[in-house]
Each structure stands twice: as structure tokens, then as C-alpha cells.
C-alpha positions in Angstrom: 0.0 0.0 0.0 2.8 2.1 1.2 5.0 1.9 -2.0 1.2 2.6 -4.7 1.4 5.9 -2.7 4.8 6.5 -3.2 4.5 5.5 -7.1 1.3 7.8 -7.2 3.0 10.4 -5.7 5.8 10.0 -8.0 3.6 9.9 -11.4 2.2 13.2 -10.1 5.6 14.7 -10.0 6.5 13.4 -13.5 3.2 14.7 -14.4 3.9 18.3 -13.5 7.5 18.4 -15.1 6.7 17.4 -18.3 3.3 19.7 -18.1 6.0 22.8 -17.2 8.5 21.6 -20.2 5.6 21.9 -22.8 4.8 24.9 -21.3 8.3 26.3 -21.5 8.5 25.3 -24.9 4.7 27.0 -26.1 5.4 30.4 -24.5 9.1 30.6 -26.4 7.9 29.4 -29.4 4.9 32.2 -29.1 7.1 34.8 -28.4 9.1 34.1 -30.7 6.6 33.8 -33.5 4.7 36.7 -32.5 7.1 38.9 -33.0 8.4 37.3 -36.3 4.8 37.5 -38.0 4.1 41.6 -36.3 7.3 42.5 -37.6 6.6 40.1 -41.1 2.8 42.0 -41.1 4.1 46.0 -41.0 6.9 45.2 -43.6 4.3 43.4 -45.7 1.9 46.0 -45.0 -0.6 42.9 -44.2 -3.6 43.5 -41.5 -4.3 39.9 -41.2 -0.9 38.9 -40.5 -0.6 41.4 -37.5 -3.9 40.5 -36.3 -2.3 36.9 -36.4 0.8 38.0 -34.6 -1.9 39.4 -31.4 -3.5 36.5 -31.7 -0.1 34.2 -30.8 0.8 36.7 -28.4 -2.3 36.0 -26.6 -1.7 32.6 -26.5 1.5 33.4 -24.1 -1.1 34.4 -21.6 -3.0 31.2 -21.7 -0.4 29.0 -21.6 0.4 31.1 -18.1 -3.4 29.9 -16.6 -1.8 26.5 -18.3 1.1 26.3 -15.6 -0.8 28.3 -12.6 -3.7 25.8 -13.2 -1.3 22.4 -13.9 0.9 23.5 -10.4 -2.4 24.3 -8.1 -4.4 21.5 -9.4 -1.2 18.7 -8.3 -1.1 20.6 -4.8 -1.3 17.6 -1.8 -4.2 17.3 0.2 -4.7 19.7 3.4 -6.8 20.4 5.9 -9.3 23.1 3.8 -8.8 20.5 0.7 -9.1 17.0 1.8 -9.7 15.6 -1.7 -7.3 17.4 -3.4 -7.2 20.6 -5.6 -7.4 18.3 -9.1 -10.6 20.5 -10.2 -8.2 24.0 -10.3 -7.0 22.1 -13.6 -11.0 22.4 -15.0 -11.4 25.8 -13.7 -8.0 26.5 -16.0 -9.7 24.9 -19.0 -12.8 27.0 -18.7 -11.3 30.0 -18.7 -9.2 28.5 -22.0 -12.3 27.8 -23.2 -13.4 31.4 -22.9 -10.5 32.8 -24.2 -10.8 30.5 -27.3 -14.5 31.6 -27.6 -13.5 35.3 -28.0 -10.9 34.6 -30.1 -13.3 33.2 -32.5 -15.9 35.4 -32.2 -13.4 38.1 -32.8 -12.3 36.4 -35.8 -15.6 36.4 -37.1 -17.0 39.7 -36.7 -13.5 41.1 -38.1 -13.6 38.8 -41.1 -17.9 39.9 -42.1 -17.0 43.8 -41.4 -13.8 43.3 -43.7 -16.4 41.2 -46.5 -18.9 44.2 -46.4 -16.2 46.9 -46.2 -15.1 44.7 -49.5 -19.0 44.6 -51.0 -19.3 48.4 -50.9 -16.5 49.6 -52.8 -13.5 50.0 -50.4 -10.0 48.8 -51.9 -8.1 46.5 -49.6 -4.4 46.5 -49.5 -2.0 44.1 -51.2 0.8 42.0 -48.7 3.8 41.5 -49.8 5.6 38.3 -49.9 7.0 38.2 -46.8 3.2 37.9 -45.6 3.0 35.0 -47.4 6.0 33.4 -46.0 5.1 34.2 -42.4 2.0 32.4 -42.6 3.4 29.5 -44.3 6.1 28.9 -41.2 2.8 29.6 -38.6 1.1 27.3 -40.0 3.8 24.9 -39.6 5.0 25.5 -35.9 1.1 25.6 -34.3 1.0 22.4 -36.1 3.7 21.1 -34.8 3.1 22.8 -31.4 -0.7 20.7 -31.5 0.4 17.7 -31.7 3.7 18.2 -29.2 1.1 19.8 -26.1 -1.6 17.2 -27.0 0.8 14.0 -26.8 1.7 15.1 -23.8 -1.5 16.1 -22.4 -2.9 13.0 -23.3 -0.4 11.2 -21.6 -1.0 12.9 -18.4 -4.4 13.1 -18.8 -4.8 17.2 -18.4 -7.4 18.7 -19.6 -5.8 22.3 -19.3 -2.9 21.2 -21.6 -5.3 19.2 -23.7 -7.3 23.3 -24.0 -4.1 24.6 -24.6 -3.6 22.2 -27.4 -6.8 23.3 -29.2 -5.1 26.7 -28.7 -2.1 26.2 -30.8 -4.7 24.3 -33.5 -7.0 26.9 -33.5 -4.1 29.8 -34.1 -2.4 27.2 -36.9 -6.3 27.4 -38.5 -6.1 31.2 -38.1 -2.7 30.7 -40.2 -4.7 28.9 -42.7 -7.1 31.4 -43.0 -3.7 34.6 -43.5 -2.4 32.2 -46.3 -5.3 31.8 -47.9 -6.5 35.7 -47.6 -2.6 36.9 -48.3 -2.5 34.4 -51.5 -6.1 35.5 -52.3 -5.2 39.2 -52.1 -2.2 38.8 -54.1 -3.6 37.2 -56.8 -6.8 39.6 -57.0 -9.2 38.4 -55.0 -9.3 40.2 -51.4 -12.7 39.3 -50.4 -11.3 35.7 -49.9 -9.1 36.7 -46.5 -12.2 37.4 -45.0 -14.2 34.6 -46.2 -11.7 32.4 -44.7 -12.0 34.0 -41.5 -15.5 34.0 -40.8 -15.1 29.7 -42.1 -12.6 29.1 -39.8 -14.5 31.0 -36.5 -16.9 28.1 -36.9 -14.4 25.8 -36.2 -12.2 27.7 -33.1 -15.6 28.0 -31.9 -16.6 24.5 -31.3 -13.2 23.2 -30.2 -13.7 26.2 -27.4 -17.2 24.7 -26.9 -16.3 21.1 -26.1 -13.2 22.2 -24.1 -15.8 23.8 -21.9 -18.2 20.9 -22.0 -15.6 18.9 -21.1 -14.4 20.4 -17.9 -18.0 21.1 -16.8 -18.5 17.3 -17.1 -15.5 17.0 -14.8 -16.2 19.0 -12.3 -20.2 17.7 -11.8 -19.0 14.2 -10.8 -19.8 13.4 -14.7 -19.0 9.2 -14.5 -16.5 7.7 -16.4 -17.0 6.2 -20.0 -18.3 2.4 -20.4 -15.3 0.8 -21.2 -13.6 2.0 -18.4 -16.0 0.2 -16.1 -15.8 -2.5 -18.0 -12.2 -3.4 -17.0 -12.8 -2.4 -13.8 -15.5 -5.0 -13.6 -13.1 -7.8 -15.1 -10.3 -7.1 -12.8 -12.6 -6.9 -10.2 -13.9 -10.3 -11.2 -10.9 -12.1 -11.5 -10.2 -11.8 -7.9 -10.2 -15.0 -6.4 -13.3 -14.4 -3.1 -15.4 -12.2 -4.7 -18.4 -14.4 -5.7 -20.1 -11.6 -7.1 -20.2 -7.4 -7.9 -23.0 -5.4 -6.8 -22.2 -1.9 -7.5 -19.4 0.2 -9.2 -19.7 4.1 -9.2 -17.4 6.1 -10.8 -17.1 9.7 -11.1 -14.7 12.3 -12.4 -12.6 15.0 -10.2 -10.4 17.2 -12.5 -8.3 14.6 -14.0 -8.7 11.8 -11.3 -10.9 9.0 -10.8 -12.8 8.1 -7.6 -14.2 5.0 -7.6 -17.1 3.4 -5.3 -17.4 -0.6 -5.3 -19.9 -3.0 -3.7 -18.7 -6.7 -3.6 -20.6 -9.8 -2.3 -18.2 -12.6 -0.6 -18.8 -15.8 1.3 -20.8 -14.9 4.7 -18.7 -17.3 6.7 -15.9 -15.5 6.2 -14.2 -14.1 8.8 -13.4 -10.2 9.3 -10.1 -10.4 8.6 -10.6 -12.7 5.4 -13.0 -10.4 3.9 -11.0 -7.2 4.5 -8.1 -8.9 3.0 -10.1 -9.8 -0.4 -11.8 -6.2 -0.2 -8.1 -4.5 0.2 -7.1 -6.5 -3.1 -9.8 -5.6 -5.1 -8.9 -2.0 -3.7 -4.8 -2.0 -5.2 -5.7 -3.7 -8.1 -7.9 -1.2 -9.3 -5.5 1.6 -7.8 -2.7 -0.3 -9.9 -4.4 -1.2 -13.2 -5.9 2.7 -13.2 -3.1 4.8 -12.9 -5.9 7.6 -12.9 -7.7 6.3 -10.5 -6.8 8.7 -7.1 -8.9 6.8 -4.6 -11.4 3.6 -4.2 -13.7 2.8 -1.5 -14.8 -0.8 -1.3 -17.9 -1.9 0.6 -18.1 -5.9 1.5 -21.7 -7.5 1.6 -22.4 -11.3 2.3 -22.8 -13.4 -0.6 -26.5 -14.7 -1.3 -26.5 -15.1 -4.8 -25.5 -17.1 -7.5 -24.5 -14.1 -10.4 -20.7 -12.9 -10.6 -19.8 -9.3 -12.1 -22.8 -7.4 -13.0 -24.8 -5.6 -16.1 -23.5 -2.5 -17.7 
């Protein structure tokens, strides 16, 4: 028991460094790009390419409530928080969420003013190459950078890296939409920058939307999927003693699993015996679900004849 605490407690600190290391990396990398593509936007004389540059600056500030959320959300148990602080990470990813939202929104009503301002009449400026060649290399790094923070994320199971991820897709889709308007413009058709723009909204918009369904779901005990308690029922039923399962509640907290599990075993048992089968039922889900943070297990006498029990 002692040494699955330790190893927990060791995952959690291998969790947090390579949740800081991807952070490290996004917030150079968006600096850095940033200031490439402003600088690449007023040479090129190109509005959507400094609108692009904000927009990677801003990322810099969410990949801050990335590491504030990540650090406060693998705090230890204390006296105020005696189940832990994991739902910080889901309050991190809403405000993600949020910030995703606007960015698409913004992104949308700038690219409908810019397609009437290009209906009545008014004559849009041309970018110049280096535009084109900005876009092109953003495009390429917040691709790169999505796949990098979502591996990762996925491996640690972190919803706020996992909103961050969607970040980096949803500023490589804003890319998408400068190369296409920048290409567009230079070839004589302007209204197409804009076009893009209000297409592409649409789709930063519903990756902010299930970011947010997502952590709501964590934070309202939202149970875990069906598969999942499917394993857990056939570890659970491999365990020589228990003659049968009557109950296994699951729910979600942040990024952890807590676990509730009723098993039936043999009435004449004595205390000790059926603590002893109810304290492996308890490490081997603990160990088979590295995600799972804590499982209660309640014993009842056996009086039936079934073993494991209907999903």
C-alpha cells in the first residue's frame, strides 16, 4: 500500500514536469513567432498577418493559466482540501475555453466587417511576400506545437494542456485562414481573407465549446466512460473471493478517478478474510488505473449465485 502511494505520488511529479516543459517550450515558441509575423505584417503592409501575430501573443497568456492551473491542481491534500485541488485544472480549462471563444468570435466579426467593407467599394491592401511566408512557417510551428502539447496532455491526462492544445490548432487554422487571404489578395481576389476568416471561426468555436463541455463534465462528478467500467469489472472479477459485484460508481474529479465498489463474498468469512479480499480488489484497481486517485470498497455477504454485474 505504502510503496502505490509513493508511485502515485511520483507519477504526479513526473506529471507536473513534463506539463511545465511543454509549457516552457509554447510560451518561447509564441514569443518568438509573435514577433516574427508583427514584424513580417508591418513590412508586408498585411492586417491579417498582425492580427495573427496578437493573436499568438495571446496565447502566451493562456499558456500562463496552463502552468498556474497544472501547479495548483497537483497541490497535496490539506486540511481546507481534503480531496485534493485536481478540479483547479478544469477551472483553467474553462477560462481556455473562454479565451478560445472570444478569439473566434473576434475572428468572425472582423472577417464579415472586412467582407462588407469589400462589398461596398472600399479597396483593400495588397501584402507582400514576406506575408506570405510568415503564414506558411505559422502554420507549420502551431501544427507542430498541437500535436507536441496534445501528446503530452494525453499522456497525463490534463485537460488544461489538452485546451491549450486546441489553442495552438486553432491559431495554426487562423494561419490557414492569413495564407489563404494573403494568396487570395495577391492574386486579386481580397474578399477571400475574409471569407476564410468567418469559415474558420466556426471551427475555433466548437473546439472552445467542447473544451468547456468537457471540464464542466469534470467538475459535476460526470461518471467515467463504459469501457472503463468494464475493465474495472473484469479485474474486479478475476479476484479469487469475490463471488459476485454489486455496485461500481465512478465519477470524475479534475483529472482523477474516484471509484465506489460494492462486492458480495462468502458470509462465513471471517473479518479479517474479507478485509483482506476487499483490500485487493482496492490496489488492483488503484494499480491497473493509474488515474484512479482513490477507491472505496464496501463488502456485503454473498447470497447469490450471479458474478460481475450488467453494464
Amino acid at each position: 500500500m505504502e510503496h502505490l502511494i509513493k508511485e502515485k505520488e511520483h507519477t504526479y511529479m513526473e506529471s507536473q514536469k513534463l506539463a511545465m516543459r511543454v509549457s516552457s517550450v509554447s510560451i518561447f515558441v509564441n514569443i518568438s513567432l509573435s514577433l516574427f509575423k508583427l514584424l513580417a505584417g508591418i513590412i508586408a503592409h498585411s492586417g491579417a498577418m498582425i492580427s495573427d501575430a496578437i493573436h499568438s501573443a495571446s496565447d502566451v497568456f493562456s499558456t500562463f493559466i496552463v502552468i498556474v492551473g497544472v501547479r495548483m491542481s497537483n497541490k497535496t491534500s490539506d486540511h481546507d482540501h481534503q480531496y485534493g485541488h485536481e478540479r483547479l485544472e478544469c477551472v483553467s480549462s474553462i477560462i481556455l475555453s473562454g479565451l478560445l471563444l472570444a478569439t473566434g468570435v473576434g475572428i468572425g466579426i472582423s472577417g464579415i466587417q472586412n467582407i462588407l467593407a469589400g462589398t461596398s467599394g472600399e479597396s483593400l491592401a495588397i501584402p507582400g511576400l514576406l506575408a506570405l511566408i510568415a503564414a506558411i512557417l505559422s502554420l507549420v510551428v502551431k501544427e507542430w506545437m498541437f500535436w507536441y502539447t496534445r501528446a503530452a496532455a494525453k499522456k497525463i491526462n490534463s485537460g488544461a494542456l489538452m485546451a491549450d492544445a486546441w489553442h495552438h490548432r486553432s491559431d495554426a487554422l487562423s494561419s490557414i485562414g492569413a495564407f489563404i487571404g494573403i494568396l487570395g489578395a495577391r492574386l486579386g481576389f481580397p474578399v477571400l481573407d475574409p471569407i476564410a476568416s468567418v469559415t474558420i471561426c466556426l471551427f475555433i468555436i466548437k473546439a472552445a465549446v467542447d473544451i468547456f463541455k468537457d471540464a464542466i463534465d469534470k467538475m459535476v462528478d460526470h461518471s467515467c466512460d463504459d469501457a472503463t467500467v468494464e475493465q474495472m469489472n473484469q479485474v474486479i472479477s478475476s479476484i479469487s473471493g469475490v463471488d459476485r459485484i454489486d455496485l461500481i460508481r465512478t465519477r470524475l474529479f479534475g483529472s482523477k478517478i474516484y471509484v465506489d465498489i460494492e462486492i458480495a463474498v462468502n458470509g462465513e468469512l471471517s473479518l479479517n478474510k474479507a478485509h483482506a479480499i476487499a483490500e485487493e480488489v482496492h490496489l488492483s484497481i488503484e494499480k491497473d488505473f493509474p488515474h484512479v486517485k482513490h477507491c472505496m470498497v464496501h463488502v456485503n455477504p454473498f447470497e447469490g449465485e450471479e458474478k460481475g454485474i450488467d453494464l
